[in-house]
Predicted model as a PDB file, atoms N, CA, C, CB and O in Angstrom, pLDDT in the B-factor column:
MODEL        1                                                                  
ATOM      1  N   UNK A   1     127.109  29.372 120.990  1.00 68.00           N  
ATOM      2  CA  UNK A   1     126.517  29.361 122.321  1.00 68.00           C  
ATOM      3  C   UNK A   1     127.028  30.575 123.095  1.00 68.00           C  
ATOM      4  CB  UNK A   1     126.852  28.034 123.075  1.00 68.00           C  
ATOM      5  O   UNK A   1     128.234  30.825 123.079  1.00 68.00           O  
ATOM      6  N   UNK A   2     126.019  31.477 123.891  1.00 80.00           N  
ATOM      7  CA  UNK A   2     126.364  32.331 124.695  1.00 80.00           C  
ATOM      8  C   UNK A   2     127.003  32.473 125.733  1.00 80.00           C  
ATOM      9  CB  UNK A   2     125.764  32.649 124.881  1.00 80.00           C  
ATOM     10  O   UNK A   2     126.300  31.932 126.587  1.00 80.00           O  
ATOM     11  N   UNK A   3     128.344  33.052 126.450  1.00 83.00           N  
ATOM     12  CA  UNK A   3     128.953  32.903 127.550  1.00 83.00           C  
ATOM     13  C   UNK A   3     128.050  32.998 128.850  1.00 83.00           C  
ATOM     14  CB  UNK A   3     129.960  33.807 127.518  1.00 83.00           C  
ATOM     15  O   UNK A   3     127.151  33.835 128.774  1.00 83.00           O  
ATOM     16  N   UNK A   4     128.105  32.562 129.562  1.00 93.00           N  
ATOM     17  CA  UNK A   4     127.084  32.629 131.042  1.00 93.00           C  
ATOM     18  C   UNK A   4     128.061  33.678 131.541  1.00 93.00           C  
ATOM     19  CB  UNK A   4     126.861  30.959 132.277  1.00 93.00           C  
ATOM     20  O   UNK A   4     129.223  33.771 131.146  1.00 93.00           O  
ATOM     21  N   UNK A   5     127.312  34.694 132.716  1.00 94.00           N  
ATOM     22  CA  UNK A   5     128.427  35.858 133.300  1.00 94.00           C  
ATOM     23  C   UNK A   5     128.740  35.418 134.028  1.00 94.00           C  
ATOM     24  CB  UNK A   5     128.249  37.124 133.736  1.00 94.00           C  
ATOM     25  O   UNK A   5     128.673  36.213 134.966  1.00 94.00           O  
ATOM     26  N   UNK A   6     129.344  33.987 134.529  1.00 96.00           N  
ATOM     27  CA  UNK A   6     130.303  33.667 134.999  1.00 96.00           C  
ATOM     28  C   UNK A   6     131.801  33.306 134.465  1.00 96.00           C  
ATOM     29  CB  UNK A   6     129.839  32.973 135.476  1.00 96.00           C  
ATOM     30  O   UNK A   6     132.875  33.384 135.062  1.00 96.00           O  
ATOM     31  N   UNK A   7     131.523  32.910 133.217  1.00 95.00           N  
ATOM     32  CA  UNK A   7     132.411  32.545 131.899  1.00 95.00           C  
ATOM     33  C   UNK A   7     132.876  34.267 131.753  1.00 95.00           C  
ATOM     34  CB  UNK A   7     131.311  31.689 130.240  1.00 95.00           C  
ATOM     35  O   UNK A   7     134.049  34.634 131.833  1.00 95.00           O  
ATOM     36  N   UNK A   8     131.689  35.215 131.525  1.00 95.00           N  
ATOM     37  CA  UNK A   8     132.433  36.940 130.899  1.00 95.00           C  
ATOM     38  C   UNK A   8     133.407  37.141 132.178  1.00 95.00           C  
ATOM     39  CB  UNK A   8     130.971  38.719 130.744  1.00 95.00           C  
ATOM     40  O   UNK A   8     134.371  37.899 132.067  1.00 95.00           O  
ATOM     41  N   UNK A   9     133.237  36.687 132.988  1.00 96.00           N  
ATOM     42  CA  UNK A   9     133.608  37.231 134.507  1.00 96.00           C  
ATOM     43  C   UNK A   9     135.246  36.538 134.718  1.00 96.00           C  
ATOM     44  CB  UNK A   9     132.253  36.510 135.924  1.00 96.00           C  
ATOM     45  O   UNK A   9     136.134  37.195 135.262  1.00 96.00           O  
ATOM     46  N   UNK A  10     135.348  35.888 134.478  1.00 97.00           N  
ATOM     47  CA  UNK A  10     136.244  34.901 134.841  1.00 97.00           C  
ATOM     48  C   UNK A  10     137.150  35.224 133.554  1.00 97.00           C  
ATOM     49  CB  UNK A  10     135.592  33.301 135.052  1.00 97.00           C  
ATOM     50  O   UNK A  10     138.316  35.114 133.935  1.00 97.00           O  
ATOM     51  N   UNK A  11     137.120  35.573 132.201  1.00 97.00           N  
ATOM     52  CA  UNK A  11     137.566  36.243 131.082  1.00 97.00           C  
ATOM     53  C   UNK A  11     137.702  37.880 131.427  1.00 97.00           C  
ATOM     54  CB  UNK A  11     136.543  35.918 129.887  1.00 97.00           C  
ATOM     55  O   UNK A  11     138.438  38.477 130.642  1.00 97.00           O  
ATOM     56  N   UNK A  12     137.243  38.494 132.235  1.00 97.00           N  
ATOM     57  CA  UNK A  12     137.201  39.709 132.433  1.00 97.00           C  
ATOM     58  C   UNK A  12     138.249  39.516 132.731  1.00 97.00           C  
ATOM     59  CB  UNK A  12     136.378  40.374 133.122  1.00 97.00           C  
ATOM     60  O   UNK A  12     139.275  39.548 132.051  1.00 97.00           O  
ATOM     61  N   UNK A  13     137.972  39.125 134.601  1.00 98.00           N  
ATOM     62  CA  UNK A  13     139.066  38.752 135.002  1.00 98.00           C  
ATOM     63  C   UNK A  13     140.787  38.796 134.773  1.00 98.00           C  
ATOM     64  CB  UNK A  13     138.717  37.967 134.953  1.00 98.00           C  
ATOM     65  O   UNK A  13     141.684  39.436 135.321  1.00 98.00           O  
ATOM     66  N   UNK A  14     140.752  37.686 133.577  1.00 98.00           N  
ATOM     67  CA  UNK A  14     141.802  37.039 133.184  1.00 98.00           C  
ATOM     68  C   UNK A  14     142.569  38.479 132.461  1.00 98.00           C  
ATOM     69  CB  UNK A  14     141.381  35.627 132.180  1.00 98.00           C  
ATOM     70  O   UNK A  14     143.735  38.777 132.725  1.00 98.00           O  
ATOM     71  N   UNK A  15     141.709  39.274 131.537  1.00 98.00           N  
ATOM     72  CA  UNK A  15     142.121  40.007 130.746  1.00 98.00           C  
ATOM     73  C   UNK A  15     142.794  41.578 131.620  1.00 98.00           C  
ATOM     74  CB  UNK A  15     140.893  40.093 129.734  1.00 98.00           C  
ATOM     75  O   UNK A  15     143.709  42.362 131.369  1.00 98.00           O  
ATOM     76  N   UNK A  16     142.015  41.487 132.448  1.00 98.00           N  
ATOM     77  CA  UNK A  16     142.864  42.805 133.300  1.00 98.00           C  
ATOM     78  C   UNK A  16     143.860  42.483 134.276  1.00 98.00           C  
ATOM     79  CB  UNK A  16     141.898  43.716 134.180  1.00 98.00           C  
ATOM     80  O   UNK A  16     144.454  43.374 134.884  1.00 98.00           O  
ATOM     81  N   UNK A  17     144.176  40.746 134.547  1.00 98.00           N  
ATOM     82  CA  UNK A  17     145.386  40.792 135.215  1.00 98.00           C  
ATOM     83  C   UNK A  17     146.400  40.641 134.458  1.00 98.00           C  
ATOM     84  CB  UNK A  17     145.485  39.972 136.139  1.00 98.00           C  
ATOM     85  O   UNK A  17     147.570  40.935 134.703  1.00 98.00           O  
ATOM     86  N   UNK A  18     145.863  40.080 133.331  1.00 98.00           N  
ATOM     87  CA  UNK A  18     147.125  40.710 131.670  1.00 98.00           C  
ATOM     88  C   UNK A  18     147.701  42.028 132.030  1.00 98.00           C  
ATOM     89  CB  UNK A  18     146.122  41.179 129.774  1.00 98.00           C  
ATOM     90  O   UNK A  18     148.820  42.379 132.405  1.00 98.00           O  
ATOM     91  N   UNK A  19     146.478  42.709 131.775  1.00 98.00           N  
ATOM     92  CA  UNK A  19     147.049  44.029 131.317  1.00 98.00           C  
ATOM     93  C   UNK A  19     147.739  44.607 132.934  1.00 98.00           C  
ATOM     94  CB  UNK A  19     145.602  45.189 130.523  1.00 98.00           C  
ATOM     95  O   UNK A  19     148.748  45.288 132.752  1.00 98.00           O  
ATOM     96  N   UNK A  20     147.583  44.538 133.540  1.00 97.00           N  
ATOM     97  CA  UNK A  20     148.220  45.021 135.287  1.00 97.00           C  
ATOM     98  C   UNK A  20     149.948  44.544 134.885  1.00 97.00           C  
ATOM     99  CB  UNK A  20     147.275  43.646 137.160  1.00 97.00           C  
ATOM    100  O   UNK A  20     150.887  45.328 134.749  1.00 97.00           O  
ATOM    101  N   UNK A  21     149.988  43.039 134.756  1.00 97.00           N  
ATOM    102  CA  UNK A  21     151.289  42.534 134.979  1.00 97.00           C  
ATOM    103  C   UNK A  21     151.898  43.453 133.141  1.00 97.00           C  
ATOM    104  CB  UNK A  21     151.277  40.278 135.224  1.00 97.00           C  
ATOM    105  O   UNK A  21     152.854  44.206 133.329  1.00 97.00           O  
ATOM    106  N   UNK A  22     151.527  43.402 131.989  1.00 96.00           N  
ATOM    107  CA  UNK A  22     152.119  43.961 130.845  1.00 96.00           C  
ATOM    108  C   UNK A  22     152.427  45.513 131.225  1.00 96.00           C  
ATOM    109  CB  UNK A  22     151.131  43.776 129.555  1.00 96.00           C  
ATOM    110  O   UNK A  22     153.556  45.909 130.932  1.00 96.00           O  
ATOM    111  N   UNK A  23     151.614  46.352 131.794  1.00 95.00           N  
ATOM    112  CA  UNK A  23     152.048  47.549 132.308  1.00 95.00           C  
ATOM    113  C   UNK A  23     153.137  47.704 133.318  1.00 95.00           C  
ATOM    114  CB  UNK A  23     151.048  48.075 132.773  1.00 95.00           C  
ATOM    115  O   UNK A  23     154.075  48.488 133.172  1.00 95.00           O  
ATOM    116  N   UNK A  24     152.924  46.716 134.620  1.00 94.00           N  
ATOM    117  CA  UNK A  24     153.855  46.528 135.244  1.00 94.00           C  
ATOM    118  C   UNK A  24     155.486  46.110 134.672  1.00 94.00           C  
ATOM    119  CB  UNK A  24     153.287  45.744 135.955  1.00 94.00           C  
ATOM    120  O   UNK A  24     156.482  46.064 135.395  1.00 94.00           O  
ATOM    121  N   UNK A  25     155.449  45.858 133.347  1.00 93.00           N  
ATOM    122  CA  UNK A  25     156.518  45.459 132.865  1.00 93.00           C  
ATOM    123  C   UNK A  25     156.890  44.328 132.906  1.00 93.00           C  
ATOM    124  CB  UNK A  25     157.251  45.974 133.188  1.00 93.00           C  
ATOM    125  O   UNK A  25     158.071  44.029 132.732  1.00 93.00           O  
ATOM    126  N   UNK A  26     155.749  43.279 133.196  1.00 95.00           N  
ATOM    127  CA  UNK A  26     156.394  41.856 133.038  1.00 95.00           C  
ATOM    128  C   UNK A  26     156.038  41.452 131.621  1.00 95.00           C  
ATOM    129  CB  UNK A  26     155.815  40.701 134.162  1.00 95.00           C  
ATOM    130  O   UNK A  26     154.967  40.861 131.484  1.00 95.00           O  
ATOM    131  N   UNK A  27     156.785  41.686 130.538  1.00 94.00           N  
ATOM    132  CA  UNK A  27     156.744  40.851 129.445  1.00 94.00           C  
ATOM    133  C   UNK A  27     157.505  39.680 129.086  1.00 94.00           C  
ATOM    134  CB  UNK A  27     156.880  41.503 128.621  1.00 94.00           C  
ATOM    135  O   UNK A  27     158.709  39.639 129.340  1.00 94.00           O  
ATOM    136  N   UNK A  28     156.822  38.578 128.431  1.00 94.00           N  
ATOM    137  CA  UNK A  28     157.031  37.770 128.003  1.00 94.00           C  
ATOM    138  C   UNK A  28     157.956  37.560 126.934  1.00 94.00           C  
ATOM    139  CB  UNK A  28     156.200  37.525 127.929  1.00 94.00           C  
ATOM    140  O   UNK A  28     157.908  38.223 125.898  1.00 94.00           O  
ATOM    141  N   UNK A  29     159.008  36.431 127.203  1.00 93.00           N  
ATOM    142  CA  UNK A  29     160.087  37.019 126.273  1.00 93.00           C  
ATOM    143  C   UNK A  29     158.913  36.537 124.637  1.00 93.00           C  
ATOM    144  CB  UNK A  29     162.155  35.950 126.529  1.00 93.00           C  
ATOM    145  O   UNK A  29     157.800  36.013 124.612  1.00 93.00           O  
ATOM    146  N   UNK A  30     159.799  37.002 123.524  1.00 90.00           N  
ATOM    147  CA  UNK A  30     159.745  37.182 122.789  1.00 90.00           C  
ATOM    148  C   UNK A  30     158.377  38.075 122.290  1.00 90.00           C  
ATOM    149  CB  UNK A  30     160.125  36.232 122.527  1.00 90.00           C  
ATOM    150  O   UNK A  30     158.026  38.208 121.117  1.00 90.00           O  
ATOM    151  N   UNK A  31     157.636  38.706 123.597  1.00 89.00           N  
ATOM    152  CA  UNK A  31     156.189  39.132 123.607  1.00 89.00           C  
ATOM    153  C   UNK A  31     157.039  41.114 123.401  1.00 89.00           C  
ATOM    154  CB  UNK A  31     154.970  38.470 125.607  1.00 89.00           C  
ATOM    155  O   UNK A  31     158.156  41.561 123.140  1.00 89.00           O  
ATOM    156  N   UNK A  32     155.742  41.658 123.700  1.00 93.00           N  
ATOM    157  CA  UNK A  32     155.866  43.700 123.297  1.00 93.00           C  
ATOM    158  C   UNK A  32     154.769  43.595 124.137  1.00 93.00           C  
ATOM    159  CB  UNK A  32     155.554  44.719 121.316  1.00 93.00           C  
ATOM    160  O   UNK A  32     154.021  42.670 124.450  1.00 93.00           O  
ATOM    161  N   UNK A  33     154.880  45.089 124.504  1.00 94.00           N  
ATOM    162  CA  UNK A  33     153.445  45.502 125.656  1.00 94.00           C  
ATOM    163  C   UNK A  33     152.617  45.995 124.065  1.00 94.00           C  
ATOM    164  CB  UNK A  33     153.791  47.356 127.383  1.00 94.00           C  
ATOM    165  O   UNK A  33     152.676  47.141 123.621  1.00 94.00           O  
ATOM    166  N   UNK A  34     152.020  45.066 123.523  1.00 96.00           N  
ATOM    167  CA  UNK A  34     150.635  45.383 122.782  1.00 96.00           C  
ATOM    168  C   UNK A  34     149.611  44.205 123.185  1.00 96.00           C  
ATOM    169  CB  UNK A  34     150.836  45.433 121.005  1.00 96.00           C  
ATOM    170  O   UNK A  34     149.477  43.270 123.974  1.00 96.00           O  
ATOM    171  N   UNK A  35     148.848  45.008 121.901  1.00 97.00           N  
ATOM    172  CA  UNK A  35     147.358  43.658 121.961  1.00 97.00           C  
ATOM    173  C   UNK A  35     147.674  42.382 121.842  1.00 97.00           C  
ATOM    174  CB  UNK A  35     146.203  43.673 120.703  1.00 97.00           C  
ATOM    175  O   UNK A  35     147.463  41.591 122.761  1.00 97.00           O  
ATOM    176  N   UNK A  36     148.336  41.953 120.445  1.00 96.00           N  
ATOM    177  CA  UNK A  36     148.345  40.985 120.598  1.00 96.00           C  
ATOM    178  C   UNK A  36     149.321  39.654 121.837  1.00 96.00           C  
ATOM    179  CB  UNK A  36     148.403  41.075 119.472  1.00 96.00           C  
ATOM    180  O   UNK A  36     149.338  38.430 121.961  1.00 96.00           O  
ATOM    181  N   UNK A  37     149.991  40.840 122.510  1.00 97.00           N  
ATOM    182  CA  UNK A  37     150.679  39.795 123.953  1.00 97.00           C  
ATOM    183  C   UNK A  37     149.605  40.001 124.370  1.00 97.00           C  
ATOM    184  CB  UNK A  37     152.077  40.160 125.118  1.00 97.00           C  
ATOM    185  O   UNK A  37     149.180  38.846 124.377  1.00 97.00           O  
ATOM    186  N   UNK A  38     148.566  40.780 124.848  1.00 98.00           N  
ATOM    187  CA  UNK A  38     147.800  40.990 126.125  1.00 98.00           C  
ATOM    188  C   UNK A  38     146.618  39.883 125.622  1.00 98.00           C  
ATOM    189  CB  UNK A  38     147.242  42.812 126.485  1.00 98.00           C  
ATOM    190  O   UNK A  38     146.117  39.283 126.573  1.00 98.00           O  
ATOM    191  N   UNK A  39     146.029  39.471 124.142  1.00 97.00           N  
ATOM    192  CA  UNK A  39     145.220  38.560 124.467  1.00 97.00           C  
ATOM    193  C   UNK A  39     145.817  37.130 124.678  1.00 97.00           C  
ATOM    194  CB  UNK A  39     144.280  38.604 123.548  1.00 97.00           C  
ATOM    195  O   UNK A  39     145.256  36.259 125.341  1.00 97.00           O  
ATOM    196  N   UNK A  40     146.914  36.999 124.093  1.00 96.00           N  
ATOM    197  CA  UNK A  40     147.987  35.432 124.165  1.00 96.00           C  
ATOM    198  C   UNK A  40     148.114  35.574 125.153  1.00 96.00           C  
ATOM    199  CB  UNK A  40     149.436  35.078 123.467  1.00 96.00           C  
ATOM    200  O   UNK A  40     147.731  34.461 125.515  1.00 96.00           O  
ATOM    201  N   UNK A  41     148.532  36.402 126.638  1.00 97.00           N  
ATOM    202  CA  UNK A  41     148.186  36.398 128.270  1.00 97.00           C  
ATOM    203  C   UNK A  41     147.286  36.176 128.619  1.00 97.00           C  
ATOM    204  CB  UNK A  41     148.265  37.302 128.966  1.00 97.00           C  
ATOM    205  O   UNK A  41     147.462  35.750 129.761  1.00 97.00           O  
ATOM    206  N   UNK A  42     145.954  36.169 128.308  1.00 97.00           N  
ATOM    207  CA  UNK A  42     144.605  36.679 128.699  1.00 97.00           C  
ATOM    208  C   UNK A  42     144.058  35.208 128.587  1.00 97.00           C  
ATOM    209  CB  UNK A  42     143.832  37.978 127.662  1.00 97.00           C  
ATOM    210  O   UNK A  42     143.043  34.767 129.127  1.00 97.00           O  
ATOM    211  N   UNK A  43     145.083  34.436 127.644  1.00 97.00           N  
ATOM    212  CA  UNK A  43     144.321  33.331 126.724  1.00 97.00           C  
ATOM    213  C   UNK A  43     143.245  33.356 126.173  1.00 97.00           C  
ATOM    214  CB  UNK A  43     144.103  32.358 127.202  1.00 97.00           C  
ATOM    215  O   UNK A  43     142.320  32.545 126.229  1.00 97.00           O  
ATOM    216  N   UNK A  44     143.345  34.301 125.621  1.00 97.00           N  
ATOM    217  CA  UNK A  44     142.014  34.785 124.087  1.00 97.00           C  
ATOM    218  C   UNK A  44     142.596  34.685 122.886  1.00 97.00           C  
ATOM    219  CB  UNK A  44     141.370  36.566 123.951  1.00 97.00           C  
ATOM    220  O   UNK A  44     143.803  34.803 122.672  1.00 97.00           O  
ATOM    221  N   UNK A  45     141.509  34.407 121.868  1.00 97.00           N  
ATOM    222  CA  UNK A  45     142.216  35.030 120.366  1.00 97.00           C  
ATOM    223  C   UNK A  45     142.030  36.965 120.562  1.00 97.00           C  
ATOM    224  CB  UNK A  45     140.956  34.255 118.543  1.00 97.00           C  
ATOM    225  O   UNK A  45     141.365  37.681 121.310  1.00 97.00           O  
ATOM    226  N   UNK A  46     142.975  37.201 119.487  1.00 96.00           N  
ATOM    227  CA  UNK A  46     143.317  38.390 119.343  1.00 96.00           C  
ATOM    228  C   UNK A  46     141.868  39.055 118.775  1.00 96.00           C  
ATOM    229  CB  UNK A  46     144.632  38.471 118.431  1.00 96.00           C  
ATOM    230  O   UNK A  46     141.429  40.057 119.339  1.00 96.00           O  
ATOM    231  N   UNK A  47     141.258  38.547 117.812  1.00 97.00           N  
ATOM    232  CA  UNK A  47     140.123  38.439 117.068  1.00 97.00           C  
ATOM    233  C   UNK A  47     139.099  38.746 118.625  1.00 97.00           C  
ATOM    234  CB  UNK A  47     139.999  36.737 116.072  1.00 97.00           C  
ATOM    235  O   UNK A  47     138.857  39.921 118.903  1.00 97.00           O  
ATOM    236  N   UNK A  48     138.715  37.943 119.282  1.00 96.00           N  
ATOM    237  CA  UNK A  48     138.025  37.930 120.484  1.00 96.00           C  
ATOM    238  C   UNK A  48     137.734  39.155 121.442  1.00 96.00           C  
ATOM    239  CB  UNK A  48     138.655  37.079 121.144  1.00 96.00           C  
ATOM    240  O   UNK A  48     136.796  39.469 122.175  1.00 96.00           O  
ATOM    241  N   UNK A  49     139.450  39.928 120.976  1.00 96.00           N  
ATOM    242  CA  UNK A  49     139.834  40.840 122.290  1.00 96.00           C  
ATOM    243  C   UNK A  49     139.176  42.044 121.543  1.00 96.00           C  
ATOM    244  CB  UNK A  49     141.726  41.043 122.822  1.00 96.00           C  
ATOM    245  O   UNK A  49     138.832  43.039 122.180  1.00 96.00           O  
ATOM    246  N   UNK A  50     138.991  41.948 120.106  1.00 96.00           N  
ATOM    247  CA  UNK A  50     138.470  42.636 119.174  1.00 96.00           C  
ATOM    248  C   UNK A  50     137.196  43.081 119.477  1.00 96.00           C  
ATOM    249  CB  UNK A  50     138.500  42.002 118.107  1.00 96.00           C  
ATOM    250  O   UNK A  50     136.635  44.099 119.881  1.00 96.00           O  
ATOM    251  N   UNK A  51     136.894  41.728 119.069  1.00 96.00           N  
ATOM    252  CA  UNK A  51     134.976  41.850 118.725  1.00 96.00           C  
ATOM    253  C   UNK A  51     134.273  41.700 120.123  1.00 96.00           C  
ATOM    254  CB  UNK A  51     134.197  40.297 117.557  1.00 96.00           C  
ATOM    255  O   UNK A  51     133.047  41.600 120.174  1.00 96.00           O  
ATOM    256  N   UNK A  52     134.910  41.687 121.056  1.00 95.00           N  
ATOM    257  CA  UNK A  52     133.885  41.180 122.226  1.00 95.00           C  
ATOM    258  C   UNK A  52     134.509  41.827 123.538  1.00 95.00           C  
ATOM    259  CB  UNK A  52     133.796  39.332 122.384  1.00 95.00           C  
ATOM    260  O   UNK A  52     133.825  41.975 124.551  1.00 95.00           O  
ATOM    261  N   UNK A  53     136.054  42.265 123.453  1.00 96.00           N  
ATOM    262  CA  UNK A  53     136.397  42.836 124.857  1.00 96.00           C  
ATOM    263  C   UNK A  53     136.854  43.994 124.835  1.00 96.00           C  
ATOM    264  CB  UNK A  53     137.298  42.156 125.586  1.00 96.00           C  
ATOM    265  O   UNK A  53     137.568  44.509 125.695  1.00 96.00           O  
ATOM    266  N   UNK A  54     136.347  44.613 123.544  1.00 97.00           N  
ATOM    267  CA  UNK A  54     137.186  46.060 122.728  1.00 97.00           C  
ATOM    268  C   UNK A  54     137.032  46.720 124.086  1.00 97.00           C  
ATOM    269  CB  UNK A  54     136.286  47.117 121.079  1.00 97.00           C  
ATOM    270  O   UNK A  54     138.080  47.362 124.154  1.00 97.00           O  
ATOM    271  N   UNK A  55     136.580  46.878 124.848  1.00 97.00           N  
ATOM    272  CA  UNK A  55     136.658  47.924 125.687  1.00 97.00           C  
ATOM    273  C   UNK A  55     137.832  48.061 126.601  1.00 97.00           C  
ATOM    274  CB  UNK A  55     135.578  47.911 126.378  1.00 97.00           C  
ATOM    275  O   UNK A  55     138.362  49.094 127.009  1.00 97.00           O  
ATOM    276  N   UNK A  56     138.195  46.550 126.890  1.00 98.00           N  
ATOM    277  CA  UNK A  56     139.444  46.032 127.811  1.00 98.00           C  
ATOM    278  C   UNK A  56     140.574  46.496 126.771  1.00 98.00           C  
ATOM    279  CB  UNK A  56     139.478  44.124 128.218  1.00 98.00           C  
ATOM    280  O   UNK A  56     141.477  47.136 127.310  1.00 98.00           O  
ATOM    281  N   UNK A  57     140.687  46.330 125.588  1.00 98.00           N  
ATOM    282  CA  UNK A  57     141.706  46.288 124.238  1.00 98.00           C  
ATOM    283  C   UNK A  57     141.774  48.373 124.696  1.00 98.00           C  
ATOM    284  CB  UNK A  57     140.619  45.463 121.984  1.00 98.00           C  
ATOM    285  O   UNK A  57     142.753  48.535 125.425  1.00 98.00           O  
ATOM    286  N   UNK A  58     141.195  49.454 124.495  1.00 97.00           N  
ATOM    287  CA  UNK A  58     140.727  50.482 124.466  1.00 97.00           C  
ATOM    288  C   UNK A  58     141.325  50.732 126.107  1.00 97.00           C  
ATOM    289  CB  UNK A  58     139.151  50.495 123.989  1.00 97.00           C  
ATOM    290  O   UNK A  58     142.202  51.571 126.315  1.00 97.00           O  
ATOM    291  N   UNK A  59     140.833  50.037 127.031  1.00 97.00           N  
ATOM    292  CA  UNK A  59     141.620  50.628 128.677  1.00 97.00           C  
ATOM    293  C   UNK A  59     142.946  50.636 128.486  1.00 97.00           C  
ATOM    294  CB  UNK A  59     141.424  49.600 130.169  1.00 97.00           C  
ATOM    295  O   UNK A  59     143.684  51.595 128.713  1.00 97.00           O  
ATOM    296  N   UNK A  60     143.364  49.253 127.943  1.00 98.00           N  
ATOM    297  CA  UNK A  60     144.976  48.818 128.090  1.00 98.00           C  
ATOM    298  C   UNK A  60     145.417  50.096 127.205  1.00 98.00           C  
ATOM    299  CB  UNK A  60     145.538  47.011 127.340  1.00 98.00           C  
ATOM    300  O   UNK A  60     146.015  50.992 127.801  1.00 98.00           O  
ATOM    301  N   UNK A  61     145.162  50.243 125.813  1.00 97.00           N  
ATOM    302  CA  UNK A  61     146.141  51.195 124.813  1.00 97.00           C  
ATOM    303  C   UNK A  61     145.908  52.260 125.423  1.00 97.00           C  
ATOM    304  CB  UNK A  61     145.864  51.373 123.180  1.00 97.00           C  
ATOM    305  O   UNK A  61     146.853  53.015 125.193  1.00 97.00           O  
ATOM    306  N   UNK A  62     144.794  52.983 126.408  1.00 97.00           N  
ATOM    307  CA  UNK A  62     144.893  54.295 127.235  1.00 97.00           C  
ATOM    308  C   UNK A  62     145.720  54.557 128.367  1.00 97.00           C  
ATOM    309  CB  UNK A  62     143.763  54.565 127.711  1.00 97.00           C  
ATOM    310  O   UNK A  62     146.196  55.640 128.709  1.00 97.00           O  
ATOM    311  N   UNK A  63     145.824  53.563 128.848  1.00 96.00           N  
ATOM    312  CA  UNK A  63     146.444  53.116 130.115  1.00 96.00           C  
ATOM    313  C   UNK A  63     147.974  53.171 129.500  1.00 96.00           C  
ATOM    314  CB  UNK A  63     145.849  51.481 130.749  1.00 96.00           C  
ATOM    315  O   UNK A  63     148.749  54.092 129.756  1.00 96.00           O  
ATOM    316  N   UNK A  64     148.261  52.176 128.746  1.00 96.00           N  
ATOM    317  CA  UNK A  64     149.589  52.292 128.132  1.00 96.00           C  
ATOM    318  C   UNK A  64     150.102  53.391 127.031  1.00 96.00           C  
ATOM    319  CB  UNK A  64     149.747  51.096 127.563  1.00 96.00           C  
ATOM    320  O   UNK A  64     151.230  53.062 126.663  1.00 96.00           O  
ATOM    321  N   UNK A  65     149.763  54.295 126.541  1.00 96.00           N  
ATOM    322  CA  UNK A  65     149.806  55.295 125.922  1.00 96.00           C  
ATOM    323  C   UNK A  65     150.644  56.350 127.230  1.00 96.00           C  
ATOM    324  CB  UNK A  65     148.236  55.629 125.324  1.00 96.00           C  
ATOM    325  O   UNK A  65     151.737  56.885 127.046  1.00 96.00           O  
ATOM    326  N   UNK A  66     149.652  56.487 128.797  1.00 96.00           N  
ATOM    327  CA  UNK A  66     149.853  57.282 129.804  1.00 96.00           C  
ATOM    328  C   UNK A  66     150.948  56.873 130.314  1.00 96.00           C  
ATOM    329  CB  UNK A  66     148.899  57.372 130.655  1.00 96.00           C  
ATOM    330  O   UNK A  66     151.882  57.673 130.344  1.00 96.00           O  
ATOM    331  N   UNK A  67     151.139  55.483 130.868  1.00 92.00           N  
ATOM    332  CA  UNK A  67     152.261  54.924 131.026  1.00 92.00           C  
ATOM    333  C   UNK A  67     153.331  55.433 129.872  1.00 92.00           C  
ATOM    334  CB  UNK A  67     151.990  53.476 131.058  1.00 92.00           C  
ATOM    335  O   UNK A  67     154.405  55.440 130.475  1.00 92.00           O  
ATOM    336  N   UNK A  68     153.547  55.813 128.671  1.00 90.00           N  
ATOM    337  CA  UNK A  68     154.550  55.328 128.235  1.00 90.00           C  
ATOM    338  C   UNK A  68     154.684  57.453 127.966  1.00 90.00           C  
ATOM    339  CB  UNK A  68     154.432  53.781 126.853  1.00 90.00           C  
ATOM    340  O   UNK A  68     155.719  57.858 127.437  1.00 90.00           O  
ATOM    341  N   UNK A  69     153.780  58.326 128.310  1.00 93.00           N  
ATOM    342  CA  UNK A  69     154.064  59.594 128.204  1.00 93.00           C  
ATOM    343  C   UNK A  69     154.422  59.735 129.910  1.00 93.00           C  
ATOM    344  CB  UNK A  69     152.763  60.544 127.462  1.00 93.00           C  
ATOM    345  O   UNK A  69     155.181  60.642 130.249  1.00 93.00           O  
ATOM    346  N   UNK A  70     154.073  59.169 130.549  1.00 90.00           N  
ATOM    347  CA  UNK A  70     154.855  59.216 132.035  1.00 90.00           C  
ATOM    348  C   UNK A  70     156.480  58.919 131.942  1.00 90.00           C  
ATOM    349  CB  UNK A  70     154.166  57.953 133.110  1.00 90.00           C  
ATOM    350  O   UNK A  70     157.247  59.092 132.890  1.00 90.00           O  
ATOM    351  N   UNK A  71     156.850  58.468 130.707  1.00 85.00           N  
ATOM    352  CA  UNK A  71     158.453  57.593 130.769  1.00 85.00           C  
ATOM    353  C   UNK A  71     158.329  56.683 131.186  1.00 85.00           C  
ATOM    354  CB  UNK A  71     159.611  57.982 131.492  1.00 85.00           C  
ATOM    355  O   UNK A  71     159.437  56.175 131.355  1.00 85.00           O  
ATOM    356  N   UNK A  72     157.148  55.739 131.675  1.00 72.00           N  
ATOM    357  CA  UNK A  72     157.225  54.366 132.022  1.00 72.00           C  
ATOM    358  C   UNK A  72     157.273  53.449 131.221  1.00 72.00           C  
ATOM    359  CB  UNK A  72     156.415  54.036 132.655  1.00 72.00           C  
ATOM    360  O   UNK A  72     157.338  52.285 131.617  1.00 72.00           O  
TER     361      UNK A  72                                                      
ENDMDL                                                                          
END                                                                             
């Protein structure tokens, strides 16, 4: 069954205040600033963040790549 764009929205959502607080440096203990913490935050499968939110998966590793050549 297809997500309604209130369901993508509300998953959007969820997935970029992951990635805000993982950049910000709040990790989860036993978690790493990668994919697979950011979809177990997001409450997605990892698989999911793959096939359906690659673009969010693609901001975060750009975003965090810059962050981490900034020394952050």
């Amino acid at each position: 069954m297809a997500m309604s764009l209130q369901q993508r929205d509300q998953i959007e959502r969820r997935i970029r205040a992951a990635i805000d607080r993982l950049l910000a440096g709040q990790i989860p203990p036993g978690g790493a600033c990668g994919v697979n913490t950011l979809a177990r935050e997001a409450g997605i499968s990892r698989a999911s963040l793959y096939r359906t939110w690659g673009h969010l998966k693609d901001e975060f590793e750009k975003r965090r790549a810059a962050a981490w050549a900034a020394g952050q």
